[in-house]
C-alpha positions in Angstrom: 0.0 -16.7 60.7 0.5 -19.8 58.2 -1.8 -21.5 60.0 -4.9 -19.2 59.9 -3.9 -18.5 56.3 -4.2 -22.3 55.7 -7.6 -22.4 57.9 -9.0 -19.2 56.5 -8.6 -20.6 53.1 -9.8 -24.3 53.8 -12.9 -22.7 55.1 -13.6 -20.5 52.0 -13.0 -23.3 49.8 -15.6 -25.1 51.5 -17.8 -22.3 51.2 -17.3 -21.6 47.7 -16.2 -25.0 46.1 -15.9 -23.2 42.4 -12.8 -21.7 43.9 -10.9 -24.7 43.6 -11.6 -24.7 39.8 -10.5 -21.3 39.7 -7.1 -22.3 41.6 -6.7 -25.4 39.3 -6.9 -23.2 36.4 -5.3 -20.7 37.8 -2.5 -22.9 38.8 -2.4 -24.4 34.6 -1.8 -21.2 33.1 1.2 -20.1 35.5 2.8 -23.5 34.8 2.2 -22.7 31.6 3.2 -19.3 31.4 6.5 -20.5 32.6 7.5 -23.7 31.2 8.8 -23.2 27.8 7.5 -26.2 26.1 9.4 -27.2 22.3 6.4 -26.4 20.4 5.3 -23.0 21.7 8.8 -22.0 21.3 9.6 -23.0 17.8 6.5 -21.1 17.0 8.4 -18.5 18.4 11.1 -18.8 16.6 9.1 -18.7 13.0 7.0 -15.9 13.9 10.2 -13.6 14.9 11.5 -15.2 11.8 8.7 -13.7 9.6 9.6 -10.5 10.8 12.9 -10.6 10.6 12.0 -11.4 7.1 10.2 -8.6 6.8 12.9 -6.3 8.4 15.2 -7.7 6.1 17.6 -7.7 8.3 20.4 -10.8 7.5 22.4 -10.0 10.8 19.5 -11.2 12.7 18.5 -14.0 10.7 21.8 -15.9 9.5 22.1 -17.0 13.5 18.9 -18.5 13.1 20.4 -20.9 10.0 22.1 -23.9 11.4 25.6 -24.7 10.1 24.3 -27.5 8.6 21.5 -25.9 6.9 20.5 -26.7 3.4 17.6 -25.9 1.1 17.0 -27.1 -2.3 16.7 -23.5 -3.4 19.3 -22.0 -2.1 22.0 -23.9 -0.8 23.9 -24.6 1.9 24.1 -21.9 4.7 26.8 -19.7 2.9 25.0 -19.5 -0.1 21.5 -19.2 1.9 23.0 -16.5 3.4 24.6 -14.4 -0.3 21.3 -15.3 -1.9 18.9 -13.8 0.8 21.3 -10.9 1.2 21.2 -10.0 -2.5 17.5 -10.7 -2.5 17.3 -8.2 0.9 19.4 -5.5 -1.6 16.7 -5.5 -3.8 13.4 -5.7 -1.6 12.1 -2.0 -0.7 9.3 -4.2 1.1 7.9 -7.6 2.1 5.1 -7.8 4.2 4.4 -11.4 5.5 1.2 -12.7 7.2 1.2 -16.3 8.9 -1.8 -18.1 8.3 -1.5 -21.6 10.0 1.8 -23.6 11.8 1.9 -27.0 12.2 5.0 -28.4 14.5 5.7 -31.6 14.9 8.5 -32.4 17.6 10.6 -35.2 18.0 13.7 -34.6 20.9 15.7 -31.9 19.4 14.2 -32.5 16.2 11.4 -30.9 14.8 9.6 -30.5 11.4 6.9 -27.1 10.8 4.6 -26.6 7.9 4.0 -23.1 7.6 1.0 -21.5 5.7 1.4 -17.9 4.9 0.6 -15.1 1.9 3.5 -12.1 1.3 3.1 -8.8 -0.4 6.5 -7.5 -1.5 7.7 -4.6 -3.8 11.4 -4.3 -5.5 13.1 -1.1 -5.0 14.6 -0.9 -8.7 13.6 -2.5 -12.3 9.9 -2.9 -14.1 8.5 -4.0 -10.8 9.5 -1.5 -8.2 7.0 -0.2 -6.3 4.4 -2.0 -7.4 3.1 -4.6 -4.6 3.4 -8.2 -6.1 1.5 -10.6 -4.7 2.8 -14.3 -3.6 6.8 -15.8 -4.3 6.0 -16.3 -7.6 4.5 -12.8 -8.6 1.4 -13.9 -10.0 -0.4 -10.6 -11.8 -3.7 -12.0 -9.9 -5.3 -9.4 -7.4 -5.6 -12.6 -5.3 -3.3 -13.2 -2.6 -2.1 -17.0 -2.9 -1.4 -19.2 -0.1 2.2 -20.4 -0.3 3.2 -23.2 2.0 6.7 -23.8 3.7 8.6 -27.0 5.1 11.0 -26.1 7.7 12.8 -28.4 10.0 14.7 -27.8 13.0 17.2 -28.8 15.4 17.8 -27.4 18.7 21.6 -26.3 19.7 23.6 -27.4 22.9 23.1 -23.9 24.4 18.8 -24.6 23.7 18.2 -22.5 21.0 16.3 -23.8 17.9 17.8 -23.2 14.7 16.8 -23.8 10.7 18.5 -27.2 9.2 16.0 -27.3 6.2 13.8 -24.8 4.2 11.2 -26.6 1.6 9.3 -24.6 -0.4 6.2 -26.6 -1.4 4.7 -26.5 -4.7 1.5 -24.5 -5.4 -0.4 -27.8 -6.2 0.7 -29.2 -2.7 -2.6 -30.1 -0.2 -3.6 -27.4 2.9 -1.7 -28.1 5.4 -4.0 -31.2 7.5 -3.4 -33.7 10.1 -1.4 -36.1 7.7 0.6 -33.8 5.7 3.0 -33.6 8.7 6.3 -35.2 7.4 
């Protein structure tokens, strides 16, 4: 049976030679369909992120926040964690749309300049209900391009987690082949 498989086949590949180019593609996309490789997984990870984000759900994210996470803006991981939280309290919506990801990996180490625009409301105060555009708020109708350092580490158990959240200044270059850090 194996053996007039094998021959069946060998003749139809000689009959139709653009089969083996099917096969060889073929073959690529199941490899990878099933090898998780670093970079298509910490996109992964920032695009669940987003709508976590969006969700504004802090159970789900602070596991994504490495324990030695630190941003600039908010802290450490503890305070990360009280300052989103209190930020979630007051968000009645936030609606994020990923523009452009650049990953850079290096071993269990990686570094991600996100592109993205967000639409939020608050649900209380002068603002609420009224859909402000960009981190800022900026009255403009426009919707402006904000731009996001992250870096990452991956955990013992695999898993890739936040160590460092940069938010980059308006006046900061589109994200190109030498703005990686």
């Amino acid at each position: 049976m194996v053996r007039e498989l094998a021959r069946f086949i060998g003749i139809e590949l000689r009959r139709r030679p653009y089969l083996i180019g099917f096969l060889v593609i073929l073959a690529g996309l199941a490899v990878w369909a099933v090898i998780p490789f670093p970079k298509r997984t910490i996109k992964h990870v920032i695009v669940r992120t987003s709508k976590i984000v969006e969700a504004r759900d802090i159970e789900r994210l602070a596991p994504l926040l490495s324990d030695k996470f630190f941003s600039t803006q908010t802290g450490d991981r503890a305070e990360t964690i009280r300052f989103l939280t209190a930020a979630f309290d007051e968000l009645a919506t936030v609606d994020i749309k990923l523009k452009r990801i650049r990953i850079q990996v290096s071993g269990n180490s990686a570094a991600a300049l996100v592109e993205f625009t967000v639409v939020w409301s608050m649900r209380r105060g002068e603002l609420a209900n009224m859909q402000v555009r960009g981190l800022r708020g900026e009255p403009s109708l426009s919707n402006p391009v904000e731009r996001v350092r992250l870096r990452l580490a991956c955990s013992p158990d695999g898993y890739w987690q936040f160590t460092d959240a940069e938010l980059l200044d308006a006046g900061t270059p589109r994200i190109g082949r030498k703005d990686m850090p």
